[in-house]
mmCIF file of the N, C-alpha and C atoms, coordinates in Angstrom:
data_MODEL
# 
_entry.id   MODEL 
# 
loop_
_atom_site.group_PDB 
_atom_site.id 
_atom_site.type_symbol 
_atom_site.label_atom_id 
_atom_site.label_alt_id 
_atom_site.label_comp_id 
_atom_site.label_asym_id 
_atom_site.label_entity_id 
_atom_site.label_seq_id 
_atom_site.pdbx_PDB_ins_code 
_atom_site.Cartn_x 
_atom_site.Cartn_y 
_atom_site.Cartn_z 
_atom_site.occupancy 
_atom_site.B_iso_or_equiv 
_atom_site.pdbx_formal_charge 
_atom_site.auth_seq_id 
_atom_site.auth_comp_id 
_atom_site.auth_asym_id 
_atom_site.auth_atom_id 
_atom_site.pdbx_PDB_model_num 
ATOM 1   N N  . UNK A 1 1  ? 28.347 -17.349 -41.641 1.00 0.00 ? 1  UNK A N  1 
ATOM 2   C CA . UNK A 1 1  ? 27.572 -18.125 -42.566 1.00 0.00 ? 1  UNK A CA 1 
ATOM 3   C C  . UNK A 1 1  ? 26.114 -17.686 -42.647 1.00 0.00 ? 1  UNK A C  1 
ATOM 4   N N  . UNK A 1 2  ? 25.511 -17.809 -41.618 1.00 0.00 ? 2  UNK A N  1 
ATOM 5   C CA . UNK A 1 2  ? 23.929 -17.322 -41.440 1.00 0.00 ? 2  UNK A CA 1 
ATOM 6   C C  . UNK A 1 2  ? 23.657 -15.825 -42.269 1.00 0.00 ? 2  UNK A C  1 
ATOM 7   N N  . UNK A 1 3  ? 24.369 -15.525 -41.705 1.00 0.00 ? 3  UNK A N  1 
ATOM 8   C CA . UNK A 1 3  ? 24.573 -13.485 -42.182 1.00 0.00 ? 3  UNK A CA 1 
ATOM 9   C C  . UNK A 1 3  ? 24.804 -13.725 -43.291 1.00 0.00 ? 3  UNK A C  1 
ATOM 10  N N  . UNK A 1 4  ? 25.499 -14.628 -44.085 1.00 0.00 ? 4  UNK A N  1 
ATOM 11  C CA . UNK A 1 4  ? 25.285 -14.245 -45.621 1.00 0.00 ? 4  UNK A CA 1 
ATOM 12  C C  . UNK A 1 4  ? 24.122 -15.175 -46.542 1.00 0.00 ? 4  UNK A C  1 
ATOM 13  N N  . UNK A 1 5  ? 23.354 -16.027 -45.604 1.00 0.00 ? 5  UNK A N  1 
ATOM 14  C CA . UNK A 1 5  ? 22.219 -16.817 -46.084 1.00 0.00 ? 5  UNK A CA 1 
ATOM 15  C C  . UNK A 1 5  ? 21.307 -15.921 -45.460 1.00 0.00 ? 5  UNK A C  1 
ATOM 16  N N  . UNK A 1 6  ? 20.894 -14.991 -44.667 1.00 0.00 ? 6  UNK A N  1 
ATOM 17  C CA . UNK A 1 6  ? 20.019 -13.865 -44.719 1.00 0.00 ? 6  UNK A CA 1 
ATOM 18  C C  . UNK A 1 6  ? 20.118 -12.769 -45.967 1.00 0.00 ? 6  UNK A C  1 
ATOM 19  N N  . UNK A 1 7  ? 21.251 -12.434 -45.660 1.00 0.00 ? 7  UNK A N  1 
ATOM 20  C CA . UNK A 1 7  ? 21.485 -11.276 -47.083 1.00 0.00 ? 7  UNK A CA 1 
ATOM 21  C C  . UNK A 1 7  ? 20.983 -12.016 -48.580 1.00 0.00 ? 7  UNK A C  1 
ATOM 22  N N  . UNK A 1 8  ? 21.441 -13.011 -48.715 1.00 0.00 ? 8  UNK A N  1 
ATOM 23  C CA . UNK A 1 8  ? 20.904 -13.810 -49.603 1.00 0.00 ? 8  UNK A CA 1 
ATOM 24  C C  . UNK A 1 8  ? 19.459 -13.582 -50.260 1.00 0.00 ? 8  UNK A C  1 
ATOM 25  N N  . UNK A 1 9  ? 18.997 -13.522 -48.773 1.00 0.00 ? 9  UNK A N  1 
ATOM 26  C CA . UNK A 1 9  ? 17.346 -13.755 -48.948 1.00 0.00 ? 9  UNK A CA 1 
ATOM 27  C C  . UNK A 1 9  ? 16.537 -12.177 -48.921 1.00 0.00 ? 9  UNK A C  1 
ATOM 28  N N  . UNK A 1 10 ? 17.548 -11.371 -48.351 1.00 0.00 ? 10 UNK A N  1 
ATOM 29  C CA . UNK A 1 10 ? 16.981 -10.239 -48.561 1.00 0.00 ? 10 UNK A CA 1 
ATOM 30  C C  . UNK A 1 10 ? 16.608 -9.185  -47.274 1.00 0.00 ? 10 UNK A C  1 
ATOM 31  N N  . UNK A 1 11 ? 17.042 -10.311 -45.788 1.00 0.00 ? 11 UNK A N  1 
ATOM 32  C CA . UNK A 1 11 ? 16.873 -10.083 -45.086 1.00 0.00 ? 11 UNK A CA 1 
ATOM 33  C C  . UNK A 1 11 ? 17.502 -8.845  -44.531 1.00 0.00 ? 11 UNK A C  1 
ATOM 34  N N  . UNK A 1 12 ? 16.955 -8.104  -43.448 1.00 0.00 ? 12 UNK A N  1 
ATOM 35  C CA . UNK A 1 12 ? 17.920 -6.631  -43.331 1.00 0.00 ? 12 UNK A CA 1 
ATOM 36  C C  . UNK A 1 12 ? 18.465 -6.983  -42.343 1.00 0.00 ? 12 UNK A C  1 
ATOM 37  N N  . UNK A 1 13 ? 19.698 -6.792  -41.889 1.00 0.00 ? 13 UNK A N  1 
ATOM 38  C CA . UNK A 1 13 ? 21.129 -7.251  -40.805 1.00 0.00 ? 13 UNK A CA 1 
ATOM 39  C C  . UNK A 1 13 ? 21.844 -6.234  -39.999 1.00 0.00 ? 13 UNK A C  1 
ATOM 40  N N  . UNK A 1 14 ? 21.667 -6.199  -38.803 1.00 0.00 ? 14 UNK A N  1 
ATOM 41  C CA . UNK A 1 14 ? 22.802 -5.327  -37.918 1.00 0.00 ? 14 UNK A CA 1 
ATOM 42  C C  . UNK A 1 14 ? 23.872 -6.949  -38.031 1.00 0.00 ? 14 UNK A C  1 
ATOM 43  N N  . UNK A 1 15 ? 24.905 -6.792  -38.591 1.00 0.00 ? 15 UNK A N  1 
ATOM 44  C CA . UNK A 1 15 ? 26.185 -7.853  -37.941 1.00 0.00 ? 15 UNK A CA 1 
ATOM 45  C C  . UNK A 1 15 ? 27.113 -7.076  -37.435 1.00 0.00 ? 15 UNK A C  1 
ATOM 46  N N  . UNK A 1 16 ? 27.844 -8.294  -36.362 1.00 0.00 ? 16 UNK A N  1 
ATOM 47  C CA . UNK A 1 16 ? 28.579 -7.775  -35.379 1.00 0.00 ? 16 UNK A CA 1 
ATOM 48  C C  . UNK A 1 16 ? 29.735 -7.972  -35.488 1.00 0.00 ? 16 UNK A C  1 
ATOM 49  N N  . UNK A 1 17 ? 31.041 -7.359  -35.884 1.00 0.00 ? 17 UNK A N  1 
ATOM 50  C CA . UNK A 1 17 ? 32.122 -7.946  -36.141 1.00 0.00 ? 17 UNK A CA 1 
ATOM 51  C C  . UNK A 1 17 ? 32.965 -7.841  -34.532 1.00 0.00 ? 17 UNK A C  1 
ATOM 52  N N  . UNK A 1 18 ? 33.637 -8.954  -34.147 1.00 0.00 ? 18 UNK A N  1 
ATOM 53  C CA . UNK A 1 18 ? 34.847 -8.670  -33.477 1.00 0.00 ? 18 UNK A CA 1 
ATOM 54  C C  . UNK A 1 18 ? 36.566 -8.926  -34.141 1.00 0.00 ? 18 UNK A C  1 
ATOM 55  N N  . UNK A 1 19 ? 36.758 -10.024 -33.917 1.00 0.00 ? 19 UNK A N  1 
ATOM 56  C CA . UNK A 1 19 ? 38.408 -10.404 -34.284 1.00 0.00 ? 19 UNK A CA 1 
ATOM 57  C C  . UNK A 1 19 ? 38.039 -10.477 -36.352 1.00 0.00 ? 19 UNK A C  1 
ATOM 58  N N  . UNK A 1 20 ? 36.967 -10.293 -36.589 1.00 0.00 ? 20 UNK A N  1 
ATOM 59  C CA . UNK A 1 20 ? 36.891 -10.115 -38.146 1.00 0.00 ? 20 UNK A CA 1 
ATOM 60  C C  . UNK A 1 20 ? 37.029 -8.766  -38.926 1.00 0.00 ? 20 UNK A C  1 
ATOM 61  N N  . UNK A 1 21 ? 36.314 -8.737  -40.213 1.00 0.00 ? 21 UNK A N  1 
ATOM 62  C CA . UNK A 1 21 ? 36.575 -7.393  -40.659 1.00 0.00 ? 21 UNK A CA 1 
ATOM 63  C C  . UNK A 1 21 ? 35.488 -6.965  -41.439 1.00 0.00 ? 21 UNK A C  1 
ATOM 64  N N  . UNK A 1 22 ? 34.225 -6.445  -41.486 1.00 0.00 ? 22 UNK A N  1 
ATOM 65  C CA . UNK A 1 22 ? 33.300 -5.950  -42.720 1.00 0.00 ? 22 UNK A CA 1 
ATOM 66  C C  . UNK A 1 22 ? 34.054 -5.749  -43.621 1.00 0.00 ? 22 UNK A C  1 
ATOM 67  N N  . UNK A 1 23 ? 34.785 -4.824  -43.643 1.00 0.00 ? 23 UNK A N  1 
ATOM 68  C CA . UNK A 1 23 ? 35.802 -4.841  -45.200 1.00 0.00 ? 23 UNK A CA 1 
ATOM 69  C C  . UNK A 1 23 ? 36.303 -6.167  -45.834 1.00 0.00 ? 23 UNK A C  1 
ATOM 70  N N  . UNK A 1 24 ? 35.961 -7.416  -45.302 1.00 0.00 ? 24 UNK A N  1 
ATOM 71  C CA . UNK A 1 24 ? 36.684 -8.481  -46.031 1.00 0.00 ? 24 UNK A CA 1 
ATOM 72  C C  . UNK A 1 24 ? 35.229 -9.156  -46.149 1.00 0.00 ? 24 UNK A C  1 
ATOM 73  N N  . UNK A 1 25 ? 34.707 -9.221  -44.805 1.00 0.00 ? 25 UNK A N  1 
ATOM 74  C CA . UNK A 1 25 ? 33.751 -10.403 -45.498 1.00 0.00 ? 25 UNK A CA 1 
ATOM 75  C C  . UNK A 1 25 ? 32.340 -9.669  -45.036 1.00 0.00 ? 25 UNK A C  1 
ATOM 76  N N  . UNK A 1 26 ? 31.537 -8.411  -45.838 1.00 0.00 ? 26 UNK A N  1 
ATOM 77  C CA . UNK A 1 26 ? 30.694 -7.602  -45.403 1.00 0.00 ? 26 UNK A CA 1 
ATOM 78  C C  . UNK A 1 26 ? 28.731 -8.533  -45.990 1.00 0.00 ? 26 UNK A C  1 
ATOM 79  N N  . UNK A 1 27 ? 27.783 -8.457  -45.449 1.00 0.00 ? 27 UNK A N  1 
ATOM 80  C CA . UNK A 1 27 ? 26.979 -8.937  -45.874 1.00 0.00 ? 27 UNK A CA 1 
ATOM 81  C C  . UNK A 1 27 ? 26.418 -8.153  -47.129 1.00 0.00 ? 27 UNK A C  1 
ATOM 82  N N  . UNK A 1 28 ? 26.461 -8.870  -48.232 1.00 0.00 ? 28 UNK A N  1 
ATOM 83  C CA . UNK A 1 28 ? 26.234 -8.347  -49.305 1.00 0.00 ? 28 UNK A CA 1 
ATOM 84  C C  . UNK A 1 28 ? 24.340 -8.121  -49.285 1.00 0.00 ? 28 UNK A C  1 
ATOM 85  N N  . UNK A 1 29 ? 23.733 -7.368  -48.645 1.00 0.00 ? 29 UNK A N  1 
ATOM 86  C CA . UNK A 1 29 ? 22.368 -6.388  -48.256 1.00 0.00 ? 29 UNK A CA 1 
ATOM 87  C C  . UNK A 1 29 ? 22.499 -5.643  -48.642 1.00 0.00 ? 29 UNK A C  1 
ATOM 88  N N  . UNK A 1 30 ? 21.132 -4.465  -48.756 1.00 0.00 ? 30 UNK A N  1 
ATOM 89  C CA . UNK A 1 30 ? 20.581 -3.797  -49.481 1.00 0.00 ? 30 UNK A CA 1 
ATOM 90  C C  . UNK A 1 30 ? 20.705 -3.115  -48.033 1.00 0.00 ? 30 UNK A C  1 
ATOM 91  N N  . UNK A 1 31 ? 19.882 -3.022  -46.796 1.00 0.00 ? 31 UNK A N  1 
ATOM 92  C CA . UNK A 1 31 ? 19.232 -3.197  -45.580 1.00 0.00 ? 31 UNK A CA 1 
ATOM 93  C C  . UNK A 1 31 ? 20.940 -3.802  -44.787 1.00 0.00 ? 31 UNK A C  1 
ATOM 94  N N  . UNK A 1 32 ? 21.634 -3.047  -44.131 1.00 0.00 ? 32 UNK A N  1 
ATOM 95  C CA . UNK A 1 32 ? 22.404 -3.234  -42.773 1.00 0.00 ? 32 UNK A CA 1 
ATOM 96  C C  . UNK A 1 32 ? 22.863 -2.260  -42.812 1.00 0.00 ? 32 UNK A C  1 
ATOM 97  N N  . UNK A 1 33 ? 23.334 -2.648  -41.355 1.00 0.00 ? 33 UNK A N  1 
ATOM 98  C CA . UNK A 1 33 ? 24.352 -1.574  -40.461 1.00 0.00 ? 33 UNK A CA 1 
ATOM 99  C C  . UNK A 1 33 ? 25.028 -2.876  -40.190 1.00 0.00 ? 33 UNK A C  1 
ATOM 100 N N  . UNK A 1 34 ? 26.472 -2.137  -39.797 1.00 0.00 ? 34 UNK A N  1 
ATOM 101 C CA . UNK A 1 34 ? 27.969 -2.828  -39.842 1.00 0.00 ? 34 UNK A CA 1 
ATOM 102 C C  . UNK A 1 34 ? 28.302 -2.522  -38.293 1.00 0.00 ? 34 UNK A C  1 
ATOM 103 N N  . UNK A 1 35 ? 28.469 -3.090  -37.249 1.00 0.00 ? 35 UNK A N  1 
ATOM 104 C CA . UNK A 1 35 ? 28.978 -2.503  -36.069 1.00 0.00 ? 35 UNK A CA 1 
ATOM 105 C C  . UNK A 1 35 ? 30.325 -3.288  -35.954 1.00 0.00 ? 35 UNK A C  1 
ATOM 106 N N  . UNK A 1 36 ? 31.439 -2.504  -35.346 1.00 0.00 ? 36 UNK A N  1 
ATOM 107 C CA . UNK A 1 36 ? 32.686 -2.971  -35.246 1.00 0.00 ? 36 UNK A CA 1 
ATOM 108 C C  . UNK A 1 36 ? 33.533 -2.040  -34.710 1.00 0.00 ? 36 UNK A C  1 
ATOM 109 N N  . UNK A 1 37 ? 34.403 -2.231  -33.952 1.00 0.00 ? 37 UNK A N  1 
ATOM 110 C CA . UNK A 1 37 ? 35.155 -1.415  -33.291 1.00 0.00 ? 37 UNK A CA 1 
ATOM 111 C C  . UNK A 1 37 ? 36.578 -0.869  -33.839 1.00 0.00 ? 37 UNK A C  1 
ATOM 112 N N  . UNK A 1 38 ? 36.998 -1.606  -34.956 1.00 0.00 ? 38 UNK A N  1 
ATOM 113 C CA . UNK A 1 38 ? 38.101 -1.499  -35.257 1.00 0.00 ? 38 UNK A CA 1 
ATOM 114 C C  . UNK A 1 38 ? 39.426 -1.186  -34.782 1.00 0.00 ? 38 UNK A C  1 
ATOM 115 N N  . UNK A 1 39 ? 39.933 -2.324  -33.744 1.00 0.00 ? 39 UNK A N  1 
ATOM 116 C CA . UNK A 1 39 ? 40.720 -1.974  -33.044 1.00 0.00 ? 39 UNK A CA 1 
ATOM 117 C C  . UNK A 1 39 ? 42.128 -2.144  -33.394 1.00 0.00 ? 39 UNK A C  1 
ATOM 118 N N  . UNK A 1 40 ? 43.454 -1.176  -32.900 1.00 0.00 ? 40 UNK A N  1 
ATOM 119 C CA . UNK A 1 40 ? 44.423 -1.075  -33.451 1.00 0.00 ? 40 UNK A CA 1 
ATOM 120 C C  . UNK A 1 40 ? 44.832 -3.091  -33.754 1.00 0.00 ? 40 UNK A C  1 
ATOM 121 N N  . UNK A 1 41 ? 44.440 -4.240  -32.932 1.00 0.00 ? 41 UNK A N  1 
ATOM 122 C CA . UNK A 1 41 ? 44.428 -5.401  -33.148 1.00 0.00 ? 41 UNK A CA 1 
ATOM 123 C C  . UNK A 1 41 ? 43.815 -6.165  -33.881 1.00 0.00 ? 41 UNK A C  1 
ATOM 124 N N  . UNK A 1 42 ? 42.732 -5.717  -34.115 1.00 0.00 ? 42 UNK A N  1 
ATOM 125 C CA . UNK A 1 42 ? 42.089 -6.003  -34.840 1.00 0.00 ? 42 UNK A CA 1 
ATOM 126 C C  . UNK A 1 42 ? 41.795 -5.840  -36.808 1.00 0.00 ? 42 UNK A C  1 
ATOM 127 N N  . UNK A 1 43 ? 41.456 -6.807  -37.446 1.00 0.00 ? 43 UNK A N  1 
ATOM 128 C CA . UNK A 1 43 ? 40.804 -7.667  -37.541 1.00 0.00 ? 43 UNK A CA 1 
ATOM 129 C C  . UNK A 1 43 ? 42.393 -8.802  -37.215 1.00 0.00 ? 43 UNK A C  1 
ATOM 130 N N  . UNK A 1 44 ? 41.830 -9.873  -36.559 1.00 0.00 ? 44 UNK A N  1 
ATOM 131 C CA . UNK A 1 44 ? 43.592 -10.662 -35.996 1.00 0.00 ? 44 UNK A CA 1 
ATOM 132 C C  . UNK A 1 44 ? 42.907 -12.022 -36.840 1.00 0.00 ? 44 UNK A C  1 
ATOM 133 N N  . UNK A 1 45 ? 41.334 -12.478 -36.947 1.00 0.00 ? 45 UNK A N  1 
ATOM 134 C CA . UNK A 1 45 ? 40.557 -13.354 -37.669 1.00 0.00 ? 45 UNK A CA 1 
ATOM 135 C C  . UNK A 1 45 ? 40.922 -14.275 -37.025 1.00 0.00 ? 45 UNK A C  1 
ATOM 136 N N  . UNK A 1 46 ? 41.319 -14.709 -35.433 1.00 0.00 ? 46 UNK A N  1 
ATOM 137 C CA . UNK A 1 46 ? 41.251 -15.799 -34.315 1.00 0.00 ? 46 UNK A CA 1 
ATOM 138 C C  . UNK A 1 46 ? 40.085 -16.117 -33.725 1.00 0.00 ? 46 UNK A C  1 
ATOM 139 N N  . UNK A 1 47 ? 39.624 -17.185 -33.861 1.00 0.00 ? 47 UNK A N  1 
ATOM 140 C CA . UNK A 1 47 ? 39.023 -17.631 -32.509 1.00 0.00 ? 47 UNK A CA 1 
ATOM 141 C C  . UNK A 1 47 ? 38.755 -17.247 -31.012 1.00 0.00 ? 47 UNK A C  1 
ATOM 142 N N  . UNK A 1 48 ? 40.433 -17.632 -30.780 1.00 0.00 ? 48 UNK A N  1 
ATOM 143 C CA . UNK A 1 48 ? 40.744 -17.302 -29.628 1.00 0.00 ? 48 UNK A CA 1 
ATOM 144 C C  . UNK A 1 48 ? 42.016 -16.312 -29.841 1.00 0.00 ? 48 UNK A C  1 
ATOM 145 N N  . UNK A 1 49 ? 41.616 -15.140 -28.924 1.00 0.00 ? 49 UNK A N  1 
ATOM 146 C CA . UNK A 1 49 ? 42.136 -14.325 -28.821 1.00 0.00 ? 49 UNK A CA 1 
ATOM 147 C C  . UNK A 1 49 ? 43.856 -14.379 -28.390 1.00 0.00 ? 49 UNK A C  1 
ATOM 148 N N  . UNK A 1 50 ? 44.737 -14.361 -29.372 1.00 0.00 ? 50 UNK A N  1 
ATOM 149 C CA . UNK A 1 50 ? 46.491 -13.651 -29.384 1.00 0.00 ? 50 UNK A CA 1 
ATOM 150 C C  . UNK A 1 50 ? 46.660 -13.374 -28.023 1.00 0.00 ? 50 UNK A C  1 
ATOM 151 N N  . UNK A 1 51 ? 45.592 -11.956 -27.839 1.00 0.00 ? 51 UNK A N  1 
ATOM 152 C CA . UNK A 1 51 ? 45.992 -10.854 -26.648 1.00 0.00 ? 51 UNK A CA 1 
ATOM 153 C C  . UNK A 1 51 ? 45.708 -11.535 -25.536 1.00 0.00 ? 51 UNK A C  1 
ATOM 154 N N  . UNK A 1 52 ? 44.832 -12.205 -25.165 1.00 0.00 ? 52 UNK A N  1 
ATOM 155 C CA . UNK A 1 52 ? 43.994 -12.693 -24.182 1.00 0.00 ? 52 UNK A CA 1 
ATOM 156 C C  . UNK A 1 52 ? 43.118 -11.821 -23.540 1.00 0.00 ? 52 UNK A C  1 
ATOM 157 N N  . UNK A 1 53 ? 42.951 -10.890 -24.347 1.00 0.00 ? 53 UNK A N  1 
ATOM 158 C CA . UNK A 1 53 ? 41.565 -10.168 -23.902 1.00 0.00 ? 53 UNK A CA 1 
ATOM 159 C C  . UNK A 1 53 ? 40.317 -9.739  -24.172 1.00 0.00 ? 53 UNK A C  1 
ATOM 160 N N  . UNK A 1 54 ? 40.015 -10.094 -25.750 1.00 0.00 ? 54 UNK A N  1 
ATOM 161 C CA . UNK A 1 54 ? 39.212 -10.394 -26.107 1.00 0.00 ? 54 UNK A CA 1 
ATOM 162 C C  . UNK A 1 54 ? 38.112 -8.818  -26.896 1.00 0.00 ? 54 UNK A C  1 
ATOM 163 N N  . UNK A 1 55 ? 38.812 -7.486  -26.480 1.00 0.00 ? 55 UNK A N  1 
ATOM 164 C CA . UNK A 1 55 ? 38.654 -6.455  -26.709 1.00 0.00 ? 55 UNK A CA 1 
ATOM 165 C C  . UNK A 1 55 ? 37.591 -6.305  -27.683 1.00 0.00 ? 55 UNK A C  1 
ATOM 166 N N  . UNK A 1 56 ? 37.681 -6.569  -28.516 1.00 0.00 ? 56 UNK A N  1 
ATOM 167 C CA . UNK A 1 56 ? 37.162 -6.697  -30.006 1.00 0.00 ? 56 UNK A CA 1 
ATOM 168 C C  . UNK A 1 56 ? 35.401 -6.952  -29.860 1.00 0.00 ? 56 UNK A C  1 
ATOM 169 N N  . UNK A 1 57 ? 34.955 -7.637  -28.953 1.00 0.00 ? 57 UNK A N  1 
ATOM 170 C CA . UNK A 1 57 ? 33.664 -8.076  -28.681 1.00 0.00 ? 57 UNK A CA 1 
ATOM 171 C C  . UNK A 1 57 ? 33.247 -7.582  -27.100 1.00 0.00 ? 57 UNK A C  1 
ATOM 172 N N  . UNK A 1 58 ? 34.199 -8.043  -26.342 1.00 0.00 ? 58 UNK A N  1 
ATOM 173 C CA . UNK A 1 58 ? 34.482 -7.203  -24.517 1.00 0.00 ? 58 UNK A CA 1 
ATOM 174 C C  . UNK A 1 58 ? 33.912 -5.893  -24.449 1.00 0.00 ? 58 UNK A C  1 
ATOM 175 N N  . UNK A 1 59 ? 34.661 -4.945  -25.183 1.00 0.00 ? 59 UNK A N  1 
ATOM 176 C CA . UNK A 1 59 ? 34.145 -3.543  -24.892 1.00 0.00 ? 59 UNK A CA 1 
ATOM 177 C C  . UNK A 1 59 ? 33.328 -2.722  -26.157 1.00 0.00 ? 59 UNK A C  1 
ATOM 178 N N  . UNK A 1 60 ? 32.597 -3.718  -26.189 1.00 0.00 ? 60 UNK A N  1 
ATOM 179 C CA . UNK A 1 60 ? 31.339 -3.796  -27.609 1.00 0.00 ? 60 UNK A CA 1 
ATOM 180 C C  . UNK A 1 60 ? 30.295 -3.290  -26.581 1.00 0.00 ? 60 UNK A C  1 
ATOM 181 N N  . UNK A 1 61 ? 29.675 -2.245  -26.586 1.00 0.00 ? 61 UNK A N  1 
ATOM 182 C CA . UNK A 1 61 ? 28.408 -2.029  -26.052 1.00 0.00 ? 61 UNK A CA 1 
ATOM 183 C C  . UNK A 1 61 ? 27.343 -2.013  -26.508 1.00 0.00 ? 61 UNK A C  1 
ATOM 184 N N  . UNK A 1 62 ? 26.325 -2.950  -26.208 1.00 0.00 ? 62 UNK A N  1 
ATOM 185 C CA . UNK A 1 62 ? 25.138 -3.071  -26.405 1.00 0.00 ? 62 UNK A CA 1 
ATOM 186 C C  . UNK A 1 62 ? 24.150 -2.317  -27.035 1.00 0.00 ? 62 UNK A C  1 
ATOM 187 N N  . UNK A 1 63 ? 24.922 -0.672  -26.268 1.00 0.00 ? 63 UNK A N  1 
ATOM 188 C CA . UNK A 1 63 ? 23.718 0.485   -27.176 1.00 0.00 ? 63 UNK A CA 1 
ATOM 189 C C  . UNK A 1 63 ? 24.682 0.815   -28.216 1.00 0.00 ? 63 UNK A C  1 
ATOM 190 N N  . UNK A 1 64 ? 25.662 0.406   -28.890 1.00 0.00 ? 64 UNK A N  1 
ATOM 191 C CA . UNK A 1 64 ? 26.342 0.457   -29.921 1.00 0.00 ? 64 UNK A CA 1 
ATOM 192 C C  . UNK A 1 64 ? 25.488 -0.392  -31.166 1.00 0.00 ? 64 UNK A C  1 
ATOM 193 N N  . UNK A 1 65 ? 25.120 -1.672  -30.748 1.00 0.00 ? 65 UNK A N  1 
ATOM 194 C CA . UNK A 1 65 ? 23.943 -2.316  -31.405 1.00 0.00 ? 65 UNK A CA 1 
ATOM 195 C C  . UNK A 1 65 ? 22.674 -2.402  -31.560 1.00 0.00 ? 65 UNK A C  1 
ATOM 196 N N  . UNK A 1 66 ? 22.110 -1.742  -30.461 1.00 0.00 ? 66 UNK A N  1 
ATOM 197 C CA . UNK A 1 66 ? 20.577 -1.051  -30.129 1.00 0.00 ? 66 UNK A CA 1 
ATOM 198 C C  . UNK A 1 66 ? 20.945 0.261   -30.881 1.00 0.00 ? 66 UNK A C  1 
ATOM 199 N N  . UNK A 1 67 ? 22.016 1.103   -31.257 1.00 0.00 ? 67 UNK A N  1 
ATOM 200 C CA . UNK A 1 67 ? 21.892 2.187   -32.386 1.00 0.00 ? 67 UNK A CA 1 
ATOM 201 C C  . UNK A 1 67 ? 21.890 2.079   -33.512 1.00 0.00 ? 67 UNK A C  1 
ATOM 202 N N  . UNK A 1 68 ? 22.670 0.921   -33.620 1.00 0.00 ? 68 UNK A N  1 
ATOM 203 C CA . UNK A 1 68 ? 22.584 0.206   -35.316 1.00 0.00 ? 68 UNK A CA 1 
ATOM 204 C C  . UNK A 1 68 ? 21.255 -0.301  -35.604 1.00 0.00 ? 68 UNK A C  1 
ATOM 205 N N  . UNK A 1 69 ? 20.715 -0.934  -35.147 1.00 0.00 ? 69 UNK A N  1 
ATOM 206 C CA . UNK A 1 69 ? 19.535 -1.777  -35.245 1.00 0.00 ? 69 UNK A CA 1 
ATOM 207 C C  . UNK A 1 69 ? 18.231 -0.365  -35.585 1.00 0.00 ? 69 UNK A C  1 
ATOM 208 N N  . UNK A 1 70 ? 18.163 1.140   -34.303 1.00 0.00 ? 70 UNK A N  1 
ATOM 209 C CA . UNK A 1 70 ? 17.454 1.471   -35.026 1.00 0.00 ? 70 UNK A CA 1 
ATOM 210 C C  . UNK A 1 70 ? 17.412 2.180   -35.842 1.00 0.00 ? 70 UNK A C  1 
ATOM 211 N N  . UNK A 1 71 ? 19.024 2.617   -36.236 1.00 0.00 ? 71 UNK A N  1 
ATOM 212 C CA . UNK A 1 71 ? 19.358 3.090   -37.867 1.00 0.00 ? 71 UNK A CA 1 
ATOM 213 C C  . UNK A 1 71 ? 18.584 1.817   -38.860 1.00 0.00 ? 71 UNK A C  1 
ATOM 214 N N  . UNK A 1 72 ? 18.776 1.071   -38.507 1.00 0.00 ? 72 UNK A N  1 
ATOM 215 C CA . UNK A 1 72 ? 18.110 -0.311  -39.514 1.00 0.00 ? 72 UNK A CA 1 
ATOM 216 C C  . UNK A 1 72 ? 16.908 -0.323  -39.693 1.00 0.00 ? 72 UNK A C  1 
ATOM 217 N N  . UNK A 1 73 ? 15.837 -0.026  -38.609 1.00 0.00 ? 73 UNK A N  1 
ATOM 218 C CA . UNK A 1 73 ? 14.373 0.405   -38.687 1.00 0.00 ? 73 UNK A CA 1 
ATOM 219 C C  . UNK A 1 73 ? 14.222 0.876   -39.459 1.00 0.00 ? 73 UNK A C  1 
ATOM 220 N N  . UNK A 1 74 ? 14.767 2.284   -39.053 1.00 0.00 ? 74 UNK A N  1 
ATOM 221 C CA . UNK A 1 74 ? 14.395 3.964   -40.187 1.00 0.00 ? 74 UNK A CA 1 
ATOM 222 C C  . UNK A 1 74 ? 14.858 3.521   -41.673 1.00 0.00 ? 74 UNK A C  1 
ATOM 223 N N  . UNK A 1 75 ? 15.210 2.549   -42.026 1.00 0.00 ? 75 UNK A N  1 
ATOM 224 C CA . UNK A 1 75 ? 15.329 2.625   -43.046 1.00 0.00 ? 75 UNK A CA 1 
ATOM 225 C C  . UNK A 1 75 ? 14.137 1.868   -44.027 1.00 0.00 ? 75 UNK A C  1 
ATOM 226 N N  . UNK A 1 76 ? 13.785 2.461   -45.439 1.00 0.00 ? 76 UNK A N  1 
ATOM 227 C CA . UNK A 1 76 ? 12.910 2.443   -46.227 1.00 0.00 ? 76 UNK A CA 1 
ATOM 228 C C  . UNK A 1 76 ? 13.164 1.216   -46.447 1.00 0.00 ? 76 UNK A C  1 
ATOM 229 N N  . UNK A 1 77 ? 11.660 0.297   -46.404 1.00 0.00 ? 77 UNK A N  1 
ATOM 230 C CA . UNK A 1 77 ? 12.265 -1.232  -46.991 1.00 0.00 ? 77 UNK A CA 1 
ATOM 231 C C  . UNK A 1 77 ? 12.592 -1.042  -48.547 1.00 0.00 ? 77 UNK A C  1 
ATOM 232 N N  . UNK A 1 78 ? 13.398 -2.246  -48.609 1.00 0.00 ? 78 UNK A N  1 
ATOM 233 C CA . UNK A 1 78 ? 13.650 -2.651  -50.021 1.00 0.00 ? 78 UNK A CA 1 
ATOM 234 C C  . UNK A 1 78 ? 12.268 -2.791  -50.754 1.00 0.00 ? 78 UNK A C  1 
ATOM 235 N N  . UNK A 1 79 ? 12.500 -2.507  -51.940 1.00 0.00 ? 79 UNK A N  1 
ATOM 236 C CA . UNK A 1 79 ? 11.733 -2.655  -52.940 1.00 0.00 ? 79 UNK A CA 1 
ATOM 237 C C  . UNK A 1 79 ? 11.697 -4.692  -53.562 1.00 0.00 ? 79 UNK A C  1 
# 
């Protein structure tokens, strides 16, 4: 919800997908990066995790989002 009341506004977005999918519900921005792992389980769009392991967000690393974010810097603001 938030992520698409930022985009809204113009705001620039690293979002984080786990059990979801950018391809279904991507922030419509000018300004993001998309991080997601795309796992053979994934997008499953649960809560709580089927597998019980949670993969999708679990083995999400941090500098996976600290690289997105400063691809997001370097980029030229919007006009």
């Amino acid at each position: 919800g938030l992520m698409h009341v930022a985009a809204a506004v113009g705001t620039p977005i690293v979002a984080v997908y786990g059990s979801t999918s950018p391809h279904n519900t991507p922030p419509l921005a000018e300004q993001r990066e998309l991080v997601w792992l795309g796992l053979s389980c994934s997008p499953c769009h649960r809560k709580i995790c089927p597998l019980g392991h949670l993969n999708c967000l679990n083995t999400l690393e941090v500098a996976q989002v600290a690289a997105a974010t400063e691809r997001l810097l370097e980029m030229p603001a919007a006009a």
